[in-house]
C-alpha positions in Angstrom: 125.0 200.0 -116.7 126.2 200.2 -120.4 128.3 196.4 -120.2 126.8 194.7 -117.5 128.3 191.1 -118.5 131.7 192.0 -119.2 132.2 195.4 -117.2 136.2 197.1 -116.0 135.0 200.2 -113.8 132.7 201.5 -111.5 132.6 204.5 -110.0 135.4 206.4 -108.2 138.1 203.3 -107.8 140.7 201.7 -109.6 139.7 199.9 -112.8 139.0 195.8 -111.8 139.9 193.5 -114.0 137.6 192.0 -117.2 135.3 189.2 -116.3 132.5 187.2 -118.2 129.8 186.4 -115.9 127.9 185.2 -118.6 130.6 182.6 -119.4 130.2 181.6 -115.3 126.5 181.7 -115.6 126.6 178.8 -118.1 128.5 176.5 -115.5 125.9 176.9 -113.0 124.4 173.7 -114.3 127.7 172.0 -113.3 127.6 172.6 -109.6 126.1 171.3 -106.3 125.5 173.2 -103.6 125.6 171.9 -99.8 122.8 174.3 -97.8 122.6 173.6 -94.1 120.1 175.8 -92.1 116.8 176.7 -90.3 113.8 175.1 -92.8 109.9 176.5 -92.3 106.8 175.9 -93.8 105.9 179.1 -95.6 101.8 180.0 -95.3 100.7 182.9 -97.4 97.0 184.1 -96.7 96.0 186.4 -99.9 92.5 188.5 -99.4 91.0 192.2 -99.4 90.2 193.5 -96.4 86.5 195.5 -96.6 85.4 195.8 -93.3 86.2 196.0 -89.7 85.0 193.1 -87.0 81.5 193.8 -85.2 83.4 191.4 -82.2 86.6 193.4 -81.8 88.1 196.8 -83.8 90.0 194.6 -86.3 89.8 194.7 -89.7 88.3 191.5 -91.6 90.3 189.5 -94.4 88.0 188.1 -96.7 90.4 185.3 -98.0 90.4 184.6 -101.7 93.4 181.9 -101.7 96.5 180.7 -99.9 99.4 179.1 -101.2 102.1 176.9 -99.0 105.4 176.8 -99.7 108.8 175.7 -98.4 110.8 178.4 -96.4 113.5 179.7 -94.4 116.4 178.0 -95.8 114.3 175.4 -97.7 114.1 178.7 -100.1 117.8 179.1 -100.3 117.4 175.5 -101.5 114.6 176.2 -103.7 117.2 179.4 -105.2 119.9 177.2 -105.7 117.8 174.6 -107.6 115.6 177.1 -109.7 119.0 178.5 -110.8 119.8 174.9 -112.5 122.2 174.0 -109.6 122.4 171.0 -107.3 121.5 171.0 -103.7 122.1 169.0 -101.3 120.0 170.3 -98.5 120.3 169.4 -94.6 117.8 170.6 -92.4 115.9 169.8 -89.4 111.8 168.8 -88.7 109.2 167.9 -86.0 107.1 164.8 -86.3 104.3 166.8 -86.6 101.8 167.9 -89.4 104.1 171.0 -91.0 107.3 169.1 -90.8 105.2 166.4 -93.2 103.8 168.9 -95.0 107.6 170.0 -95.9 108.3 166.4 -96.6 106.0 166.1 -99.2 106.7 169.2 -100.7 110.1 167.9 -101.2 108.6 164.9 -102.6 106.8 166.9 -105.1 110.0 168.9 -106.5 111.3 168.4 -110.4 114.6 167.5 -108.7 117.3 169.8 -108.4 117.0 169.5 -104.2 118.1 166.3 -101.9 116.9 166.8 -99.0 118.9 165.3 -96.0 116.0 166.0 -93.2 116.7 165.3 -89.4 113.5 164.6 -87.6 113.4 165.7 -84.4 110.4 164.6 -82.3 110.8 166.4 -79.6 110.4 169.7 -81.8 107.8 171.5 -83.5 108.6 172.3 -87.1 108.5 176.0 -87.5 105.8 177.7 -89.4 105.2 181.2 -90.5 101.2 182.2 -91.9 101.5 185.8 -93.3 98.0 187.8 -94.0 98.2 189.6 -97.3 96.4 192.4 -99.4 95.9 190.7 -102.3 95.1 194.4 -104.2 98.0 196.1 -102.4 100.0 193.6 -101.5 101.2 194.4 -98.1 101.6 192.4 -95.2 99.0 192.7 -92.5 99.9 190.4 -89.6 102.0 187.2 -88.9 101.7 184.2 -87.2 104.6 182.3 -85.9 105.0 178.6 -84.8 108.7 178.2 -83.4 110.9 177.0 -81.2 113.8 179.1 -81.2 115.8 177.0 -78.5 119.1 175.1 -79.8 118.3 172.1 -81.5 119.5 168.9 -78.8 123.0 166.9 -79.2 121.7 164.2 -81.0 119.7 166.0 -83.6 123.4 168.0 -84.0 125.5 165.0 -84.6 122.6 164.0 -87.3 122.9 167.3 -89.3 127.0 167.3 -88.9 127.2 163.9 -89.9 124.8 164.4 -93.3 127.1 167.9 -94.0 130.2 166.2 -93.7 128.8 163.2 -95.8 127.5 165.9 -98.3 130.7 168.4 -98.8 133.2 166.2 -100.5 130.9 166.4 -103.7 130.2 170.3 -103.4 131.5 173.1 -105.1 130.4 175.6 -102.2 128.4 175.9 -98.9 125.5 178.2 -97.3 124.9 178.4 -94.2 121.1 180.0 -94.0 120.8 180.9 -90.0 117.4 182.7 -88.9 118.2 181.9 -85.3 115.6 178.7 -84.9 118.1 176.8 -83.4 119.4 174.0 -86.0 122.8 176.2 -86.7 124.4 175.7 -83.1 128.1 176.6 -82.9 128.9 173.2 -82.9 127.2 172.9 -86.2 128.6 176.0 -87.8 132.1 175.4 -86.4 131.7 171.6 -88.0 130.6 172.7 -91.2 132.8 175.5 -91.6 136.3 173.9 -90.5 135.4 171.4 -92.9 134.9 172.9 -95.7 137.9 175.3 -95.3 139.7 171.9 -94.8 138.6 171.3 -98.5 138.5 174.8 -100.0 135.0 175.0 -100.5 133.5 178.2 -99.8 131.0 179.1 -97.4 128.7 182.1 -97.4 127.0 182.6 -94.6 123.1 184.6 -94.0 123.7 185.5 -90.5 121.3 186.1 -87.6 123.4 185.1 -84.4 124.1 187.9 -82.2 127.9 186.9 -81.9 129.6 186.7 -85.1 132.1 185.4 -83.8 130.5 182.0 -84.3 130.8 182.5 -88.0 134.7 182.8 -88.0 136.5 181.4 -90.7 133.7 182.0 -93.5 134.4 182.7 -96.7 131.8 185.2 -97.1 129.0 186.8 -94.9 126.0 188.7 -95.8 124.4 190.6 -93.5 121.5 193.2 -94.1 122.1 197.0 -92.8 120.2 196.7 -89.4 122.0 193.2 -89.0 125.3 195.0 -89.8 124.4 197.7 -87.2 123.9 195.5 -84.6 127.0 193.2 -85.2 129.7 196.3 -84.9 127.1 198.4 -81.9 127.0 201.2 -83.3 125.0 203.5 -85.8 125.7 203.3 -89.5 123.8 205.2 -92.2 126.6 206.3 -94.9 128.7 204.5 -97.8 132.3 205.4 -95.7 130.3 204.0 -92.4 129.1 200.8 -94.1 132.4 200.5 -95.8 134.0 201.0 -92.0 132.0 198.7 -90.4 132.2 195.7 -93.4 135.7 196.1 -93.0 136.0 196.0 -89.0 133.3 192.5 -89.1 135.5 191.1 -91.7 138.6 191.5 -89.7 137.1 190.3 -86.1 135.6 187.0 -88.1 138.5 186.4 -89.7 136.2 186.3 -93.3 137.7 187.1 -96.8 134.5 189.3 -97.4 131.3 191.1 -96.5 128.4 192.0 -98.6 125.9 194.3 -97.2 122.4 194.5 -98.4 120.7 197.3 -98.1 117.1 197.3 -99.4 116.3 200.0 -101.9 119.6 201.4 -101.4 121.9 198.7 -103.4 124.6 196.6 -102.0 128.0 197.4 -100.5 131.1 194.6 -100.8 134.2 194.9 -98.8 136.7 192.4 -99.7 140.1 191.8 -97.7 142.7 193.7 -99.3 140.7 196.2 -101.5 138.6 198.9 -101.9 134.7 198.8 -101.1 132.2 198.6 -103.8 128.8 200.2 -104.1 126.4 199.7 -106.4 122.7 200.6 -106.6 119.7 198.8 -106.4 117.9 198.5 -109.7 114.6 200.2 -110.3 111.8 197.7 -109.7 108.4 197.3 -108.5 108.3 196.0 -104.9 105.8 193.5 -104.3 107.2 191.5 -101.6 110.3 191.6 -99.8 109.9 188.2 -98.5 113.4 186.1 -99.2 115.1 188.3 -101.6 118.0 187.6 -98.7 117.7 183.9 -99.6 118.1 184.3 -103.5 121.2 187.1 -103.1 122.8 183.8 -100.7 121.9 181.3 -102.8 123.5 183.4 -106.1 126.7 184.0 -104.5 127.0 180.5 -103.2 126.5 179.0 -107.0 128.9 181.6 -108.6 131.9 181.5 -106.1 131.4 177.5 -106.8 131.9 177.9 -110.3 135.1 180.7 -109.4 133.8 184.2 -110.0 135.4 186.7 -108.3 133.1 188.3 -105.4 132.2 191.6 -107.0 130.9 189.9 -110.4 129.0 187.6 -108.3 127.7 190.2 -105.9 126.8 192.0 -109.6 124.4 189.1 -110.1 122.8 188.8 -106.5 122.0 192.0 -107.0 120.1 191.4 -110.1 118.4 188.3 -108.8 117.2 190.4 -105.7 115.5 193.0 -108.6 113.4 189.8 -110.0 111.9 188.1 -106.7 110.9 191.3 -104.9 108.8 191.6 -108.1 106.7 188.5 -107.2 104.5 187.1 -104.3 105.6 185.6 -101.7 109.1 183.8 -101.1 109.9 183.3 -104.8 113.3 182.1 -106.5 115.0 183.4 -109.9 115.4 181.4 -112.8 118.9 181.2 -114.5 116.8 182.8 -117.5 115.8 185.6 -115.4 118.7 186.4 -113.9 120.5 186.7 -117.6 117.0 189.0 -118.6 117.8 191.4 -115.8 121.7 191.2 -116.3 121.5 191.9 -120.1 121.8 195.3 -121.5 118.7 197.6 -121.7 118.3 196.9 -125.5 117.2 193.9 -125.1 114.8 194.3 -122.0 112.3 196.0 -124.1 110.2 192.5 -124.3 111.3 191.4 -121.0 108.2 192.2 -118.7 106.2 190.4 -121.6 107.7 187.0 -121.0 107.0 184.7 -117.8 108.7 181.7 -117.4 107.8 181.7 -113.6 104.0 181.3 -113.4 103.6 182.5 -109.6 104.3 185.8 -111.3 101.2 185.5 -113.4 98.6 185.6 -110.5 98.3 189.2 -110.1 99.2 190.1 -114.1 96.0 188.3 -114.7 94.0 189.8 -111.8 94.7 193.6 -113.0 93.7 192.9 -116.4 90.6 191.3 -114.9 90.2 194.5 -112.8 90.3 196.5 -115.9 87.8 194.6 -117.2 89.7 193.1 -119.8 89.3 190.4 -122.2 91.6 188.2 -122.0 93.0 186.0 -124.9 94.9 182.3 -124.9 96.8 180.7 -127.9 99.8 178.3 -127.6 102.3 176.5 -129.5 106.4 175.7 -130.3 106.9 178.9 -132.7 110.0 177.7 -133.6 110.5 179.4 -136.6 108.3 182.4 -136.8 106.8 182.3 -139.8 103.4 183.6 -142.2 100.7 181.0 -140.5 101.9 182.2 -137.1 102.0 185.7 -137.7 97.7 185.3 -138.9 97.2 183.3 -135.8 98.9 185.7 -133.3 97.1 189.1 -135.4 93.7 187.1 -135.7 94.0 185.7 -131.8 95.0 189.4 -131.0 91.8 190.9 -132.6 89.2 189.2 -130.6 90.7 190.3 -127.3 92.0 193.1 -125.3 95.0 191.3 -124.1 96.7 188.2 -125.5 98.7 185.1 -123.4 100.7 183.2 -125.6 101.8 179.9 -124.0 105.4 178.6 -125.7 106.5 175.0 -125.1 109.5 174.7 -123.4 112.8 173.4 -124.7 111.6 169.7 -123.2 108.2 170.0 -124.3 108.8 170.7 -127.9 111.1 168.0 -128.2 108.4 165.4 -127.3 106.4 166.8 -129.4 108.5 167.3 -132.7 111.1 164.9 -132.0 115.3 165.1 -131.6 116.5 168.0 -133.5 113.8 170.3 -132.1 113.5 173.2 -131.0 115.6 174.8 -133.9 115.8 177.7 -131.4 115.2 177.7 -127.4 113.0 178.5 -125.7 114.4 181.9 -124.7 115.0 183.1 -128.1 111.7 181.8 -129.4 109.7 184.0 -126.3 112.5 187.3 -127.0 111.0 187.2 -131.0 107.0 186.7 -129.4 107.3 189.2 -127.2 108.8 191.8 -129.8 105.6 191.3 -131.6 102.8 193.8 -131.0 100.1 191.6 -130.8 101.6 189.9 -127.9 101.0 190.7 -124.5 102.0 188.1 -122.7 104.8 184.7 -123.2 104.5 182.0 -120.5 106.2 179.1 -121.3 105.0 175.6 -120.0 106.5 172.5 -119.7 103.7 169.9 -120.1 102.6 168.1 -123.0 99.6 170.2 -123.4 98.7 173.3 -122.2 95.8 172.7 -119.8 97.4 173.3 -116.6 98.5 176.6 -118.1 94.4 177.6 -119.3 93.1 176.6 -116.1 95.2 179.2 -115.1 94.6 182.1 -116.9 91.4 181.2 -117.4 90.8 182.8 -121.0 87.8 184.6 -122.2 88.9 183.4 -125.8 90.6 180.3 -126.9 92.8 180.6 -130.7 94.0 177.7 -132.4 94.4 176.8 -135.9 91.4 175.4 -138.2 93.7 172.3 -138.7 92.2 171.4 -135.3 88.3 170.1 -134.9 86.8 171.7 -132.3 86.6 168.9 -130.2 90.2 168.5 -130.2 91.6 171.9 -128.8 92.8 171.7 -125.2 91.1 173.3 -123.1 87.9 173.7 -125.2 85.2 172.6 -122.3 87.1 174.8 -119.7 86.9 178.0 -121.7 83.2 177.1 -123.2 82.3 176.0 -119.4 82.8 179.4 -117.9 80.8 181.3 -120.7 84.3 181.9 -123.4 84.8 181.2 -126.9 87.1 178.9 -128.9 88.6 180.4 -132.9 89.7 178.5 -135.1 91.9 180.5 -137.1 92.2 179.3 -141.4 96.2 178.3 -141.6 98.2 179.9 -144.2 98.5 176.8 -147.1 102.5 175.8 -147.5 103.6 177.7 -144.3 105.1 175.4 -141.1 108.2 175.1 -139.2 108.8 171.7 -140.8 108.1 172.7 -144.5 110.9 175.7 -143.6 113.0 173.2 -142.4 112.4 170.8 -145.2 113.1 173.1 -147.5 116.3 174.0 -146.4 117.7 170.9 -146.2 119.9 170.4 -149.4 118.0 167.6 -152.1 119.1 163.9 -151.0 121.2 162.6 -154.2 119.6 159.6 -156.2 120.6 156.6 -155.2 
């Protein structure tokens, strides 16, 4: 993929017309998203598994952390917000102990996601623990709480009536079904004629048996096996998917279907012209978990802001490549997505620079494997100068392996004050990255970057000798578990603001 943002062809069809995604990618932040859908509490269970059970011949996870998240279409939600979108999201829980566990983990979101959350009490809130090998990170069992009957009348007139209140304001709809009973056909049909009633679109993640219920959609995505089963027969080719895309989109009355199909890429059919293929990029799968979520959620916020469906379908395709490279059910930033998108050029740093820190986990755990020592500095770097360069070489010398930490955009603006960053964020972690004595760019948001070193939990601390000792963040933690703090001599005459300074023309005499 030589032009990836502003591409004309693809392979064995017509020419398409030009198209900048990037240009539709910046209006992202302008939309809101209405997601209506089946919300569960998400329970990972990470451990190695070293021996078999004396009481039974099954084998023993020794558990070395969990982590709790929000689920089902609560991560369709999480996509949509994550991308710097809107959501309003309606949703249904019990009045039980996971359904408050969701409500506070609303509570505990940066914005981005309004939840509009039905509480049924006469229904448990569905739940789904996974068990997984922390070093090989595969799945080894599940455990379900559901109730997979249809939600009750009353609980259905609450979620149509918080849609309906919602769509007005919306630039597009998904409807995230995993058959747990909140997306009736009362509900769908409700939503849908709505929305078609005021030309938003609606992509629907279908698991309903009869797609029928799903008429009218503007697009529908279903996975190869789900595809198989709606048309009852066997598929395995390009000319079979194509066939059967374009026999669902006909019987639903939908202007398009996009197949995914794992490792294999996506197909699109679109009413009136000829299927598209495209592969899958090359990526290291760690978990599979929700990469259907993120390609919903990135078609939803793309056809809001009026791309065309193969562009979009372009992007969701991308997106998939980032979150089946983390743990667990993870979203894609809008700054990942443009990484991935971007030509290869500029990918060289790419795997160097976090901004999403669930990815860090197991980064950190293979250098600790190695037996690696690993190294922590931090700062704004806005413009790269001498002084920096000494810190990153000298930080890089008393380590194997060096985490830089970069203040976000926000961060460095409290910091600095208005006119700062002179670059963002994204171009300040690109230049890091390119430098060899980097191995590592996370960016934080905080004030400070303690959260971020109790994280990574350095075996050596770098900052610059304009610090005392006492003052460097993160000194006791580091010192605490047996590391070391630098202090690195500055370079006289060399900072951001003396750059800056400088370059500003002389103020006349008054």
């Amino acid at each position: 993929m030589s032009n990836p943002l502003n591409y004309s062809q693809d392979r064995g069809r017509r020419p398409t017309p030009m198209f900048d995604l990037e240009n539709a990618l910046k209006r992202i932040a302008q939309q809101t998203i209405l997601c209506v859908g089946d919300l569960m509490l998400d329970d990972f269970v990470y451990g190695e598994v070293t021996r078999i059970s004396p009481e039974a011949p099954t084998p023993v996870l020794a558990v070395s952390r969990s982590e709790i998240g929000i689920g089902g279409a609560g991560n369709v939600a999480r996509n949509i917000a994550a991308l710097g979108a809107r959501c309003v999201f309606v949703a249904l829980i019990g009045n039980d102990d996971a359904g408050r566990v969701l409500s506070d983990a609303f509570g505990r979101l940066n914005g981005g996601i309004v939840p509009d959350l039905v509480v049924d009490r006469a229904r448990q809130t569905t739940r789904k623990v996974r068990f997984v090998s922390e070093h090989h990170s595969t799945h080894l069992m599940r455990a379900d709480w559901e109730a997979a009957e249809p939600v009750s009348a009353q609980s259905e007139t609450a979620l149509i009536a918080f849609a309906a209140a919602a769509l007005p304001q919306v630039g597009a709809v998904v409807l995230s079904d995993y058959a747990k009973g909140v997306l009736t056909p009362r509900v769908i049909r409700a939503v849908i004629d709505e929305a078609r009633r005021l030309g938003k679109p609606v992509v629907v993640d279908p698991k309903n048996h009869d797609y029928r219920v799903y008429r009218g959609a503007t697009l529908i995505t279903p996975n190869l096996r789900e595809l198989t089963a709606a048309v009852h027969r066997p598929i395995a080719s390009e000319q079979e998917i194509a066939a059967a895309a374009a026999e669902l989109a006909g019987a639903i009355d939908c202007d398009a279907v996009l197949v995914t199909r794992s490792e294999q890429g996506m197909t699109l059919h679109v009413q009136g012209r000829e299927p598209v293929h495209i592969p899958a990029y090359p990526v290291k799968i760690r978990d599979v978990s929700g990469a259907g979520d993120t390609v919903a959620a990135v078609m939803a916020v793309l056809l809001a802001t009026k791309t065309p469906f193969e562009p979009a379908m372009r992007a969701a395709n991308a997106a998939a490549a980032v979150v089946v490279g983390k743990r667990g059910t993870a979203t894609v930033s809008l700054t990942e997505l443009r990484h991935r998108i971007l030509p290869a050029a500029s990918l060289a740093p790419e795997d160097k620079i976090v901004f999403d820190w669930s990815v860090l986990h197991e980064r950190l755990a293979q250098w600790r494997r190695q037996g690696r020592r690993i190294g922590f500095t931090n700062g704004c770097f806005d413009l790269l100068h001498r002084g920096h360069i000494r810190l990153l070489v000298q930080a890089r010398a008393a380590c194997d392996v060096l985490v830089v930490g970069l203040n976000s955009d926000a961060s460095t603006r409290r910091l600095k004050g208005d006119g700062r960053p002179i670059n963002p964020a994204e171009s300040r972690a690109e230049v890091l990255a390119a430098l060899e004595a980097v191995d590592l760019v996370v960016v934080f948001d905080q004030d400070t970057p303690l959260e971020l070193i109790e994280l990574v939990r350095p075996n050596v601390l770098v900052k610059g000798a304009d610090y005392k000792r006492e003052e460097v963040v993160g000194r006791t933690l580091v010192e605490a578990a047996g590391g070391q703090v630098i202090l690195v001599e500055l370079v006289p005459g060399h900072s951001t603001t003396a750059i800056v300074n400088r370059a500003q023309p002389a103020k006349a005499a008054t």
